[in-house]
Structure formats: structure tokens, C-alpha cells
C-alpha positions, 0 to 999 in steps of 0.5 A, a space after each residue: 876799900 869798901 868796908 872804909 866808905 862804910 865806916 866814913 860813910 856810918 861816922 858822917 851819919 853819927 856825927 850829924 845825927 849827935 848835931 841835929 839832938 843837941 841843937 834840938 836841945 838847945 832850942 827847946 830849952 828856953 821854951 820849957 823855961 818860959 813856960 815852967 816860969 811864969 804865964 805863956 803868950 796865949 795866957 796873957 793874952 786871954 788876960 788882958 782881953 778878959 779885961 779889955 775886950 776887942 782884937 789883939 794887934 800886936 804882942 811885944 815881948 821883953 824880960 819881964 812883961 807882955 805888951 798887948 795892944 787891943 784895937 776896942 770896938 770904939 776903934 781905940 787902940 790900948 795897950 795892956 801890959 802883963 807881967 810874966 811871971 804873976 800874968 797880972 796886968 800893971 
């Protein structure tokens, strides 16, 4: 009887150890991608405030580009928008 639990006890372990790997596989892969294909969060937004100083706000993310919006010292709020993939700004 005691050599059953182990053996129970020892798959239950397996199991949710091969779960845990591959959904940390399945998370980590389109952050790999993102970054190996084009320019990352932090660099567009070192981009866009090369360009148009002030405090970043707010970052919207689609498929193809970055949106910024940077609040100027003038107290305008601009939104720049750099394309992921050549991280220029449009």
C-alpha cells in the first residue's frame, strides 16, 4: 500500500511539473518574439521622447505600432506613434 501512494503521489509531482514547463513556454515565447522582431516598449519610448520631450502618460500597444502620449512642459499632451518593427516615428 505504501509503495502505491508513492507511485501516485511521485506522477502527481511529474505531471504538474511538465504543466508548469510548457505553460512557461507558451508565455515566454511571444516576449521573445516581440523583442527579436522589431523595437521594444522601452525603446520606442526613448524614441518618441528624443524627439518630443516631456513625461510619458500612456503607451497603447496594436500590431504594428506603439502610441505614446507625452504631456510637454507646455501642458499639451501629443500623441507619437512609432512603428515597431523600423521604431521610427510616423
Amino acid at each position: 500500500m505504501n509503495v502505491m501512494f508513492n507511485r501516485s503521489f511521485i506522477m502527481q509531482i511529474l505531471t504538474k511539473s511538465v504543466l508548469v514547463a510548457t505553460l512557461c513556454c507558451l508565455f515566454a515565447m511571444p516576449v521573445a518574439q516581440a523583442k527579436s522582431n522589431g523595437v521594444s516598449k522601452n525603446q520606442a519610448v526613448r524614441t518618441a521622447t528624443s524627439k518630443y520631450p516631456g513625461k510619458v502618460v500612456k503607451i497603447s500597444n496594436n500590431k504594428a505600432t506603439y502610441r505614446i502620449r507625452v504631456l510637454q512642459k507646455n501642458g499639451r499632451v501629443i500623441t507619437v506613434t512609432v512603428d515597431k518593427k523600423s521604431g521610427r516615428i510616423k
